[in-house]
C-alpha positions in Angstrom: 19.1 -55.1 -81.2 19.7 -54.2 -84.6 19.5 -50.4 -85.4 16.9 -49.5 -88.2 16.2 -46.6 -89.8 12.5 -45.6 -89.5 12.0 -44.3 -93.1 9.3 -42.3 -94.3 8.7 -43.8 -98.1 10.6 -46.6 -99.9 9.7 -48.2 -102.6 10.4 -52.0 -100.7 8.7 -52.4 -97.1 11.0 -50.7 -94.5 12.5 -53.2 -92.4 10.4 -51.2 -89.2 7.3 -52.9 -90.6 8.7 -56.1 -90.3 6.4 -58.2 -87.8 4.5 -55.2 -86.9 1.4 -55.2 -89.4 -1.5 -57.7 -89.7 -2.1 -59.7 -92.8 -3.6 -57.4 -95.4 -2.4 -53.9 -94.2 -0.2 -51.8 -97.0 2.6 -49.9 -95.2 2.1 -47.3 -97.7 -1.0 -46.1 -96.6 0.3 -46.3 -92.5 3.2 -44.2 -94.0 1.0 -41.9 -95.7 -2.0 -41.7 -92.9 1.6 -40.5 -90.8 2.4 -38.1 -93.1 -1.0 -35.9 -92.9 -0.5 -35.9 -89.3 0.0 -32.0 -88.3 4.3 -31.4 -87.2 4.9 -30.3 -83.8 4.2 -27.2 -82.5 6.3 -24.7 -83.9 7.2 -22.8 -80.6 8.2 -26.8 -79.1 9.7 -28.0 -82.2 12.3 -24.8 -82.4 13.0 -24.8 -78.8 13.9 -28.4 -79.0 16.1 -27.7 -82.3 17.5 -24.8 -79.8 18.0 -27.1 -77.2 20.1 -28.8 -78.8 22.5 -26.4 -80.3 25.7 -25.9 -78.4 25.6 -22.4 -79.1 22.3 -21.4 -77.8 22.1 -19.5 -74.5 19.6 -19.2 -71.7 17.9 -16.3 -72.3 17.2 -17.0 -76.6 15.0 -20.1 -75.0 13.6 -18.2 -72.5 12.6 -15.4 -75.4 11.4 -17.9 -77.5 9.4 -20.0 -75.1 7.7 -16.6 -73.6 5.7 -16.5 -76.5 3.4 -19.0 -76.2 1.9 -18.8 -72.9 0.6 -21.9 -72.4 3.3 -23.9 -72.5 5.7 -21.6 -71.1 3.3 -22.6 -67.7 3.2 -26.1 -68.2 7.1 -26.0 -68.8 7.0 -23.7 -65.6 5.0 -26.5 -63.3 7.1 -29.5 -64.9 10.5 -28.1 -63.7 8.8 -27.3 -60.1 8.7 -31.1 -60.1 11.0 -33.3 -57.4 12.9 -34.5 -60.6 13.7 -31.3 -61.6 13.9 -28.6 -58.5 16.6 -27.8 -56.5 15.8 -26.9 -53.0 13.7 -23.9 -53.9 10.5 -23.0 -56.5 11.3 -21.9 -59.9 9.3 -19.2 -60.7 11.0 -17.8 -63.8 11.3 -19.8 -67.4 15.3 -18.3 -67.4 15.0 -20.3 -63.7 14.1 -23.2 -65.2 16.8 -23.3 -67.6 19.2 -22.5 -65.7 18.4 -24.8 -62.8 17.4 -28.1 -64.9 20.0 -27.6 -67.8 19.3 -28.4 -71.6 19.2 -32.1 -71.4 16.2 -31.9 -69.0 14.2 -28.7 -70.3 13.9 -30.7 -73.8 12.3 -33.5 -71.8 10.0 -30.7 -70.0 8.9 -29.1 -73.3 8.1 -32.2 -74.9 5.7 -33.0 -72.0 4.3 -30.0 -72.0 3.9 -29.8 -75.6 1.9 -33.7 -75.2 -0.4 -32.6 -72.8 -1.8 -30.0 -75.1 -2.3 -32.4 -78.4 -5.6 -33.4 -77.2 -8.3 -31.0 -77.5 -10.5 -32.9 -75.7 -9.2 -34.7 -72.4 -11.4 -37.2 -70.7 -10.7 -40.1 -69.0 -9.0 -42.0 -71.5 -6.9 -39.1 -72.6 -6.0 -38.5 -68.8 -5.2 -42.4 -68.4 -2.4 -42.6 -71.3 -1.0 -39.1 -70.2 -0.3 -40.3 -66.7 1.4 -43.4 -67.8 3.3 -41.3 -70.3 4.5 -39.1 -67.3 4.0 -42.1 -64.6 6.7 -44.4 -67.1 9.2 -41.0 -67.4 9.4 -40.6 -63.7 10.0 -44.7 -62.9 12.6 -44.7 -65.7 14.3 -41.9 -64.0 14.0 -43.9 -60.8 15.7 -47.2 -62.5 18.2 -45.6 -64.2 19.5 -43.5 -60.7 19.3 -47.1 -59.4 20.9 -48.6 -61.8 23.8 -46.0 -61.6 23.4 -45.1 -65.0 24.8 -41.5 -66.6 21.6 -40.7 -68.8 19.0 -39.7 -66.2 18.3 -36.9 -67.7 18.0 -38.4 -71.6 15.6 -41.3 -69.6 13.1 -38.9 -69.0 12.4 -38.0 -72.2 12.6 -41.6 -73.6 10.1 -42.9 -70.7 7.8 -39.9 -72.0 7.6 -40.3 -75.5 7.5 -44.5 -75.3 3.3 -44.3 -75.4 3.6 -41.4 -78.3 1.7 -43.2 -80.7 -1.4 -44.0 -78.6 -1.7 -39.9 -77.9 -1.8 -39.9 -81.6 -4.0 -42.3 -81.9 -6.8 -40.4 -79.5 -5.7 -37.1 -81.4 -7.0 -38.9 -85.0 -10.5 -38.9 -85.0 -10.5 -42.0 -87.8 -8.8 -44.1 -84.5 -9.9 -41.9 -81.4 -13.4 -43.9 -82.4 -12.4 -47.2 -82.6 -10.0 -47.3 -79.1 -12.9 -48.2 -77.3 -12.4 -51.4 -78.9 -9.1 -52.3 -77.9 -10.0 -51.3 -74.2 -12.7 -53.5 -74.8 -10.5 -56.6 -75.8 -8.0 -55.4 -73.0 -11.0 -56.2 -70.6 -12.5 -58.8 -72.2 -9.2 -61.1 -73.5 -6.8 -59.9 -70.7 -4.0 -58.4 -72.9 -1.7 -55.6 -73.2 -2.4 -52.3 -75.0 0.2 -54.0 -78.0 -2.0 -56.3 -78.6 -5.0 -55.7 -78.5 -4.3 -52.7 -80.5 -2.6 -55.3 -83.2 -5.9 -56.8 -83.1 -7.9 -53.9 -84.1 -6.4 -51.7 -86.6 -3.8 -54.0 -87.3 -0.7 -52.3 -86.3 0.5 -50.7 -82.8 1.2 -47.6 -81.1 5.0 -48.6 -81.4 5.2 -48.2 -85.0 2.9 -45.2 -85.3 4.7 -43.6 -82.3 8.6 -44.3 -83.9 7.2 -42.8 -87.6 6.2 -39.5 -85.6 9.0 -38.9 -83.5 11.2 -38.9 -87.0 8.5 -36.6 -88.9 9.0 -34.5 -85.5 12.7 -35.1 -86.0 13.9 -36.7 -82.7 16.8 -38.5 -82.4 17.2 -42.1 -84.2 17.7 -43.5 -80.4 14.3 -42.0 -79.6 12.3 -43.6 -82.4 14.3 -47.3 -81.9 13.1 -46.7 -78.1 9.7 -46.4 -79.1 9.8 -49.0 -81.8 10.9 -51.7 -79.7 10.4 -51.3 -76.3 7.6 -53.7 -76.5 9.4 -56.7 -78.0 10.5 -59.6 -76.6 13.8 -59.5 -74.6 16.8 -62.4 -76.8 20.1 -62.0 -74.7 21.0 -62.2 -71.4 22.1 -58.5 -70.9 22.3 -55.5 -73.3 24.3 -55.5 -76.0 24.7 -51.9 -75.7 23.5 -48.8 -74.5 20.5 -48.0 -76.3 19.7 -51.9 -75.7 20.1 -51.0 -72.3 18.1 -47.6 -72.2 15.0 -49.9 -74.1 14.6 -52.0 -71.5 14.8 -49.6 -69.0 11.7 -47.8 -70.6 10.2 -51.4 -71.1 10.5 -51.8 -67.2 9.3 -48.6 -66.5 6.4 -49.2 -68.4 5.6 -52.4 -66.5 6.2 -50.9 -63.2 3.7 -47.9 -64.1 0.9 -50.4 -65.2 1.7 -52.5 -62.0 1.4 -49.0 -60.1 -2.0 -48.8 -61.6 -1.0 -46.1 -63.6 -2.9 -46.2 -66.9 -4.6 -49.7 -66.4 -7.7 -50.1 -68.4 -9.7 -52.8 -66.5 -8.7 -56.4 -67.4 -4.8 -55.3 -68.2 -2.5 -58.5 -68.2 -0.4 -59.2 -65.3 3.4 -57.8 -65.8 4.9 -60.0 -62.8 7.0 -62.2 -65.2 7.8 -60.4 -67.4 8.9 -57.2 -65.1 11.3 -60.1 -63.6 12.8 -61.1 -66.5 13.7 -57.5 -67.7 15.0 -56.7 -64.0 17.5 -59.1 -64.2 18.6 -58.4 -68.4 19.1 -54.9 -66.7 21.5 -56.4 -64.3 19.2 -56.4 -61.1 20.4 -59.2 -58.5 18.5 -62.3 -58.3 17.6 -62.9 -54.9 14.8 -60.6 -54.1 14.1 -59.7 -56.8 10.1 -59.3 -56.6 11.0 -57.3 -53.4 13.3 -54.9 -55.2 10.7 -54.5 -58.0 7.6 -54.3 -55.3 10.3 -51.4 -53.8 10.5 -49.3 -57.0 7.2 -49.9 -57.7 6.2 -48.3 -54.6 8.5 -45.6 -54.5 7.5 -44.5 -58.1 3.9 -44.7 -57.5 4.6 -42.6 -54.2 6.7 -40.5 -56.4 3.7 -39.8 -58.8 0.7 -39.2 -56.8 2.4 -36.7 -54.4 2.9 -34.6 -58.1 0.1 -35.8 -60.2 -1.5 -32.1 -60.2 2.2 -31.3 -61.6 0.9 -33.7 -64.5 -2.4 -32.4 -65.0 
C-alpha cells in the first residue's frame, strides 16, 4: 500500500481522490463541504492531544476530563468493558487511567466522544454505532489471535473505520438522502461502499480519512480509514499498517456477518472474509471454521456488553 497524505486543499487533485469520486464530482467542494464540518469536541480533542504527551500524568486527564460530565460517564462505562477491566469495577476516571493505560483511554474517549455526535439517535444511528464498536471489539479479538503487539492501537482503528458514515447521519444535506443507499443496499445487494458511491458519488472512506486529519489523528489512522475497503493485491502485508488495514477490513466483515449493522439485503462477506484471513496469515485448512469461531466469539463478546455501547 502506498502511503498518501490526506491533504486538505491543493491546487492538483490529491492522490486520496484517486478512484474514489464518481464522474462529475469536484474534490474541491468534498474538501470544502469537510472543512465546515464542526472540530472535535474540545474537552476530547485536548485529552487526546494529552494522551499523547509523554509528559502528561494521570491526574491532569482526570482534571480535564471531569469537566464535561457526559463523557466522563461514557468514558467511565467503556473502561468497565471486558476489554478494558481488570478483575474488579472501575468506578473512578483516575481508575480508568490508571487501570487501561494511555494507549487504550484514547480509544475510550474517542468512542465516547462518537456516541454523542448525533443528536438524534434512532435506528439507523444505533445500527452504524454498534458496528463502529462491534468492528473495535473483533479487531481486538484478531489481533490477540493473531499475536500481534498493537491491541490496544486496534481498538481505536476498528472504531473510527465507519467515521465517515457517523458524519454523514450528523450532516443534515446527507442524513436525508441515506435512506437511499439502504435502499440500494436492499434492493441491489451491495455493501455500504457502494451503494453509497452510487448515491452521492463518493464514500464514507474518503469523508471519514479527511475528518480524522481535520481532527488531527494520526496519518496511520486516516490510511486505515481510507483504505480498508479496497481490494486486497499481495499475498501478505507489506508492512505493518498493511497489516493493521486488513485486520480492520476483517473485522468489519466479521461484524456484518455477526449481524452487527446489517441493513437488510447486505452482500454476503464469505469470500471475501476468506481471502483477507489468509493475507493475514490465518492457516488454510479450516479456515471457514476459524472465521465461523471468531465470528461467534465476537458476537458473544458484543451482546453480553452492548448496554456498555449504548
Amino acid at each position: 500500500m502506498q502511503k498518501e497524505s490526506v491533504t486538505d486543499s491543493q491546487s492538483a487533485r490529491p492522490q486520496e481522490f484517486e478512484g474514489r469520486l464518481a464522474a462529475g464530482k469536484d474534490w474541491r467542494e468534498i474538501v470544502a463541504w469537510v472543512g465546515d464540518l464542526p472540530p472535535m469536541p474540545q474537552v476530547a480533542s485536548r485529552a487526546i492531544s494529552m494522551v499523547e504527551n509523554p509528559d502528561v500524568t494521570a491526574v491532569e486527564l482526570t482534571d480535564l476530563l471531569s469537566t464535561d460530565a457526559a463523557l466522563a460517564a461514557r468514558v467511565l462505562k467503556i473502561a468497565n468493558s471486558a476489554m478494558f477491566s481488570r478483575q474488579r469495577e472501575i468506578t473512578t476516571l483516575n481508575q480508568a487511567i490508571m487501570v487501561i493505560g494511555f494507549k487504550a483511554l484514547k480509544g475510550v474517549i474517542v468512542a465516547a466522544t462518537l456516541r454523542q455526535l448525533n443528536k438524534s439517535f434512532g435506528s439507523l444511528e444505533q445500527m452504524i454505532w454498534e458496528n463502529s464498536m462491534c468492528s473495535a471489539v473483533c479487531a481486538t479479538v484478531l489481533t490477540k489471535r493473531l499475536k500481534k503487539r498493537y491491541v490496544e492501537e486496534i481498538f481505536l482503528l476498528g472504531l473510527l473505520h465507519n467515521l465517515g458514515q457517523i458524519v454523514f447521519l450528523v450532516q443534515k444535506d446527507t442524513a436525508k438522502d441515506y435512506l437511499r443507499v439502504l435502499k440500494l443496499i436492499e434492493e441491489d445487494t451491495l455493501d455500504f461502499t457502494t451503494a453509497e458511491q452510487k448515491v452521492f458519488g463518493f464514500s464514507h472512506n474518503l469523508i471519514g480519512a479527511l475528518v480524522a486529519k481535520k481532527w488531527n489523528f494520526s496519518p496511520e489512522s486516516c490510511q486505515v480509514i481510507l483504505h480498508y475497503r479496497d481490494q486486497l493485491n499481495a499475498d501478505k502485508p507489506e508492512g505493518e499498517l498493511e497489516e493493521k488495514t486488513a485486520i480492520v477490513k476483517l473485522a468489519d466483515l466479521m461484524a456484518h456477518t455477526a449481524g452487527v449493522g446489517n441493513p437488510q439485503g447486505y452482500a454476503d462477506q464469505m469470500e471475501e472474509m476468506i481471502s483477507t484471513s489468509l493475507y493475514l496469515g490465518f492457516p488454510s485448512e479450516g479456515i471457514a471454521d476459524t472465521i465461523a469461531q471468531i465470528v461467534a466469539d465476537t458476537k458473544a463478546q458484543f451482546e453480553n456488553e452492548r448496554h456498555i455501547y449504548e
